[in-house]
C-alpha positions, -999 to +999 in steps of 0.1 A: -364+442+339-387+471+333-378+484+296-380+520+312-347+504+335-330+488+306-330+517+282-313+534+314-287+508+315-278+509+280-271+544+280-243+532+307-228+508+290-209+498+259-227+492+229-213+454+232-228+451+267-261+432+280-285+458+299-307+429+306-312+410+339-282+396+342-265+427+334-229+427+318-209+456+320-183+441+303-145+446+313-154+482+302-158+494+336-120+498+343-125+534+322-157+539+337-150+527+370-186+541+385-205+520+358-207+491+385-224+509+414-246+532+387-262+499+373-264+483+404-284+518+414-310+514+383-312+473+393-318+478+430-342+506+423-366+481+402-404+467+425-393+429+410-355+433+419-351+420+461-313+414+455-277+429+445-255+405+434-222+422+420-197+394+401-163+413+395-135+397+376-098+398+384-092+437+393-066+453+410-064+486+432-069+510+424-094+505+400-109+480+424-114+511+450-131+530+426-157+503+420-161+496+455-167+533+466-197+534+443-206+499+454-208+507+489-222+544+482-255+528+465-256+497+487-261+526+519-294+540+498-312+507+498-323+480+522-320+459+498-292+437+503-260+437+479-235+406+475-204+411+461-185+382+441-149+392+438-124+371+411-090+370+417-064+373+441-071+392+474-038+404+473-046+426+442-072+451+459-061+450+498-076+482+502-110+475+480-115+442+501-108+467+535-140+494+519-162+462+516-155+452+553-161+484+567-197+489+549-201+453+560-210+442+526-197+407+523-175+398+498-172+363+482-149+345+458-169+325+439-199+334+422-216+297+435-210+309+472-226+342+468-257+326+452-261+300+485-256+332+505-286+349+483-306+318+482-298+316+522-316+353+525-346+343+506-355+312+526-350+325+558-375+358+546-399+331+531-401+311+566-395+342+586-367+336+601 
C-alpha cells in the first residue's frame, strides 16, 4: 500500500486501527458508519490493488444499511470488483443483505468463501476465461 494511501487511511480511522493492507477499521465504524466504503474508496483507488474484499462482523440494521450504502456507492465508481464477507445472522440486517442484492454485489458468510470466490476471479483473468 502506497504510503501516500496509508497516511489517507489513518486519517479515517481510530488511532487503535491498522491502515495497512489488510486494513482494520476496527468495530469503530458503527459511529462512523461511512468509514467502510471511504477506505474501501482509498484501497480500490491504489495501481497494485485488483480486488475489494470487505469482512464485516456481526452488525445489525440499521447500522448495517449505512455501511452498505457507502459500500455499494464506491463499488459503482470502479470496475474493480468488491466482495463482501458478512458475519452474523442474516436476520439482523434484512434490509442491508436486500442493498447488496440489488447492486449485485455478492455477499458471503465466511471470510474463506469470499477468498475462493476472489481467487476464482483471478484464475479465470489469468487464463482468460
Amino acid at each position: 500500500l502506497a504510503a501516500s494511501s496509508a497516511a489517507r487511511i489513518t486519517a479515517m480511522i481510530p488511532a487503535f486501527a491498522r491502515a495497512q493492507n489488510p486494513v482494520d477499521v476496527t468495530m469503530d465504524f458503527a459511529a462512523a458508519p461511512e468509514m467502510v466504503g471511504d477506505t474501501l474508496q482509498v484501497l480500490l483507488e491504489e495501481s497494485t490493488v485488483d480486488i475489494g474484499l470487505v469482512v464485516l462482523t456481526t452488525n445489525a440494521d440499521p447500522l448495517a444499511s449505512a455501511v452498505a450504502r457507502r459500500v455499494i456507492e464506491v463499488a459503482a465508481g470502479t470496475r474493480k470488483p468488491v466482495l463482501v464477507t458478512r458475519l452474523g445472522p442474516e436476520r439482523l440486517a434484512p434490509a442491508a443483505l436486500a442493498l447488496y442484492r440489488a447492486a449485485r454485489i455478492p455477499v458471503y458468510p465466511m471470510p474463506e468463501r469470499t477468498v475462493r470466490v476472489a481467487r476464482a476471479m483471478v484464475d479465470y483473468t489469468r487464463t482468460g476465461g
